[in-house]
C-alpha positions in Angstrom: 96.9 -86.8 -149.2 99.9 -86.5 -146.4 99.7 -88.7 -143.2 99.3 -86.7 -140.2 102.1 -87.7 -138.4 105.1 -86.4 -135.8 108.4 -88.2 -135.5 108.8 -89.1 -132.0 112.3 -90.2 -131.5 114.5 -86.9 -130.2 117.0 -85.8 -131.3 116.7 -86.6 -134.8 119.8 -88.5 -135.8 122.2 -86.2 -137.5 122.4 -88.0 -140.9 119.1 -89.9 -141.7 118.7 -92.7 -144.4 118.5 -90.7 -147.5 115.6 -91.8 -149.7 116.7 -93.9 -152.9 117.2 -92.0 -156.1 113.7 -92.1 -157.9 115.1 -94.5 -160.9 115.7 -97.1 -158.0 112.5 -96.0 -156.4 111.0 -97.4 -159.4 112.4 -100.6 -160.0 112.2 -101.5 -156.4 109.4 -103.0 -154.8 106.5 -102.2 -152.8 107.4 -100.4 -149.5 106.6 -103.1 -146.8 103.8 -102.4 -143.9 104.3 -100.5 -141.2 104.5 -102.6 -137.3 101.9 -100.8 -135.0 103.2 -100.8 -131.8 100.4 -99.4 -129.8 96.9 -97.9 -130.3 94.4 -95.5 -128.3 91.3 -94.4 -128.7 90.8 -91.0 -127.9 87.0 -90.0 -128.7 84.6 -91.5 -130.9 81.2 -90.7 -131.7 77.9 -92.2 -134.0 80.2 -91.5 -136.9 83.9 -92.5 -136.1 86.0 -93.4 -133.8 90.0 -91.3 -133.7 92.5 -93.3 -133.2 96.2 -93.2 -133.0 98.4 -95.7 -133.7 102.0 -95.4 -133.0 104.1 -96.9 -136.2 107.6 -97.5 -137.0 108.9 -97.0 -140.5 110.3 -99.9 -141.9 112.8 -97.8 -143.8 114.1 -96.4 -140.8 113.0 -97.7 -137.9 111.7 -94.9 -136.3 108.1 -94.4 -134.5 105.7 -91.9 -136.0 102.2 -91.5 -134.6 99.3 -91.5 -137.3 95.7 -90.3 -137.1 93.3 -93.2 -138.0 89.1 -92.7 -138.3 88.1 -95.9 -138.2 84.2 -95.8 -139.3 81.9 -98.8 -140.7 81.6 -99.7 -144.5 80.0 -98.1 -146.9 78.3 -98.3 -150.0 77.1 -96.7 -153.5 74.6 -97.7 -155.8 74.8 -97.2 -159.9 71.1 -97.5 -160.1 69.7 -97.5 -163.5 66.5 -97.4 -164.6 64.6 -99.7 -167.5 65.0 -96.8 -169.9 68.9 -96.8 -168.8 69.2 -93.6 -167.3 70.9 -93.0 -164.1 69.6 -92.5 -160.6 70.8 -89.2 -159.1 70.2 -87.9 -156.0 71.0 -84.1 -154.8 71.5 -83.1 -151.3 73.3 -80.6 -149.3 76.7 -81.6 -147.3 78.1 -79.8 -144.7 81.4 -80.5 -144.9 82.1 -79.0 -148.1 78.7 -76.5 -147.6 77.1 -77.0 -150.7 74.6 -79.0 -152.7 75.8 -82.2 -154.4 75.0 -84.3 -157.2 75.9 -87.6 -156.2 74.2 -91.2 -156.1 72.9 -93.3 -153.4 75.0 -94.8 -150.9 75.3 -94.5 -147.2 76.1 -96.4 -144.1 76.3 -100.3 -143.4 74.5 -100.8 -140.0 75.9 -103.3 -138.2 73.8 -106.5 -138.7 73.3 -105.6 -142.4 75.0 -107.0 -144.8 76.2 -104.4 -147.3 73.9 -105.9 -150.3 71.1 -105.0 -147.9 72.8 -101.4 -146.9 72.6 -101.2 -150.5 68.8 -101.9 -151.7 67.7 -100.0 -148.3 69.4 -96.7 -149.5 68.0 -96.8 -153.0 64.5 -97.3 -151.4 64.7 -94.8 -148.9 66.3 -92.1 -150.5 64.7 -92.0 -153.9 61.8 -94.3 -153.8 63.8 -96.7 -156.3 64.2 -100.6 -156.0 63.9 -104.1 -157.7 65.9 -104.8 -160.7 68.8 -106.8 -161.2 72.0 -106.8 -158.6 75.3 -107.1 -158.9 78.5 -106.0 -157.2 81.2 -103.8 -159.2 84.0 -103.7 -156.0 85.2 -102.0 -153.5 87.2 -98.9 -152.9 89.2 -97.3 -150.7 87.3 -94.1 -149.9 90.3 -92.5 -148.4 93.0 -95.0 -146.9 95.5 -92.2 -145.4 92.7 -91.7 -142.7 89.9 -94.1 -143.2 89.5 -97.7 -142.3 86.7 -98.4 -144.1 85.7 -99.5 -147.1 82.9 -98.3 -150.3 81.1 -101.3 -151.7 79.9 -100.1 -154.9 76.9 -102.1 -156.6 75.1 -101.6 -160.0 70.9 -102.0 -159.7 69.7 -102.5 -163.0 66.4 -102.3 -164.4 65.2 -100.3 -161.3 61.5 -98.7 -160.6 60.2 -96.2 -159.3 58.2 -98.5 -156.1 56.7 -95.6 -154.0 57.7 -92.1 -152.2 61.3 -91.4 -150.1 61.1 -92.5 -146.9 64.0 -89.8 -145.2 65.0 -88.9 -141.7 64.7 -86.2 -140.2 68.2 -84.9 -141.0 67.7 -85.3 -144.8 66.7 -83.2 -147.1 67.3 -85.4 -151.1 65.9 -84.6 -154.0 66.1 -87.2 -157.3 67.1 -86.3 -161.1 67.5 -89.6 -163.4 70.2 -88.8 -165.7 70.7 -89.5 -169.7 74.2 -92.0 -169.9 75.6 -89.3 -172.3 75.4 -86.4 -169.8 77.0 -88.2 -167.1 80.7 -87.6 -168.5 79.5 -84.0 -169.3 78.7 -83.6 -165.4 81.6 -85.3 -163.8 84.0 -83.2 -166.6 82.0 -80.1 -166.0 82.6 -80.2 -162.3 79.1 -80.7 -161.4 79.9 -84.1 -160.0 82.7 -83.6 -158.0 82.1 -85.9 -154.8 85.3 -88.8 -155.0 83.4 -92.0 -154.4 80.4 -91.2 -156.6 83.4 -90.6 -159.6 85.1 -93.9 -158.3 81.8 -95.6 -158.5 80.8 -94.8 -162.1 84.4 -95.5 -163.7 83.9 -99.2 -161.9 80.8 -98.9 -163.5 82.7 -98.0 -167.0 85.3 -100.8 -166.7 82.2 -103.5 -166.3 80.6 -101.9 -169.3 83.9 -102.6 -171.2 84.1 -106.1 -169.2 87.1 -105.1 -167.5 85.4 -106.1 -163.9 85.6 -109.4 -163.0 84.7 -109.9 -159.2 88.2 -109.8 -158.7 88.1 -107.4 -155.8 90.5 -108.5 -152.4 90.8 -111.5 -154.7 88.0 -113.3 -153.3 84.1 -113.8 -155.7 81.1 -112.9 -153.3 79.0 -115.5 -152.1 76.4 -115.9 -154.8 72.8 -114.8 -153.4 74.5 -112.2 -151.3 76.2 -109.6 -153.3 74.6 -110.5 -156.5 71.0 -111.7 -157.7 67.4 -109.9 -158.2 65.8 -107.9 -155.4 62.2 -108.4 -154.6 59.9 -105.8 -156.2 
């Protein structure tokens, strides 16, 4: 994705820093972080808040401005069921104006941890809870205008505990789904939403033991992003 961004130095100067010939690109390292020298908030609302920060390039040392949503955490759940299949939830998003198939997730509310955001979403939108919790990782949903982060967790051995419980301003329905139709789906382009896909291949790479709690480099406090959920 582009940053939204305007240079705000005028004139440009007539010969700019030319960008480094892409064999050098390679072997160099990392671009460095960006200095913000100033940030507004221009509206916000029970979603987001837009903000723009005013930047300069280290490359270049010239200000750009930059869009930034900043919005609280996330979170997905890899719910599986006792007979392993997969929780699945559809429901329409108006964004893209269609139905979805996705799996739970949602908002963390401030004062919840996102364990708890979590086990609350599973219950509430499918009628699924219990089992066996651990956390795969985080994710960047979308770092070129997002703030936040997805916390992605895998419920095992989950039941069916009573009926939804939705707002007013949902409308879910649930489908569990065999493992071997999952790939089929995602490759088929019936799952198509970004952090559900993200979530499932963290998902994968634990199944192949490729996951190690490794995520910003830092284990979870035991008892709070891991352990066994009440049922």
């Amino acid at each position: 994705m582009g940053s939204m961004d305007r240079n705000l130095d005028k004139p440009m100067p007539a010969n700019p820093a030319p960008s480094p010939p892409a064999s050098a690109a390679r072997a160099s390292v990392v671009p460095e972080e960006w200095p913000r020298l100033s940030s507004r908030i221009e509206t916000q609302n029970r979603v987001f808040r837009l903000r723009h920060d005013l930047s300069v390039s280290p490359r270049t040392g010239q200000a750009h401005e930059f869009v930034v949503l900043e919005a609280g955490d996330w979170v997905s759940v890899v719910a599986l069921t006792g007979d392993g299949r997969l929780v699945g939830i559809h429901q329409y998003r108006h964004g893209s104006g269609e139905v979805t198939l996705e799996i739970p997730g949602g908002l963390v509310e401030p004062g919840s941890s996102p364990l708890q955001a979590a086990q609350e979403e599973l219950r509430q939108e499918t009628g699924y809870g219990g089992g066996r919790w651990r956390k795969l990782g985080e994710l960047n949903a979308a770092p070129a205008l997002f703030s936040n982060h997805l916390h992605v967790f895998l419920a095992e051995d989950v039941k069916l505990l009573g009926g939804q419980e939705l707002d007013e301003a949902e409308d879910i329905t649930v489908e569990l789904l065999d493992r071997d139709e999952i790939t089929r789906r995602v490759l088929a382009g019936e799952i198509t939403h970004a952090q559900v896909v993200g979530s499932l291949y963290l998902w994968e790479l634990a199944g192949r033991g490729e996951v190690h709690r490794t995520w910003r480099n830092e284990p979870p406090e035991r008892g709070r992003e891991s352990g066994e959920q009440s049922k």
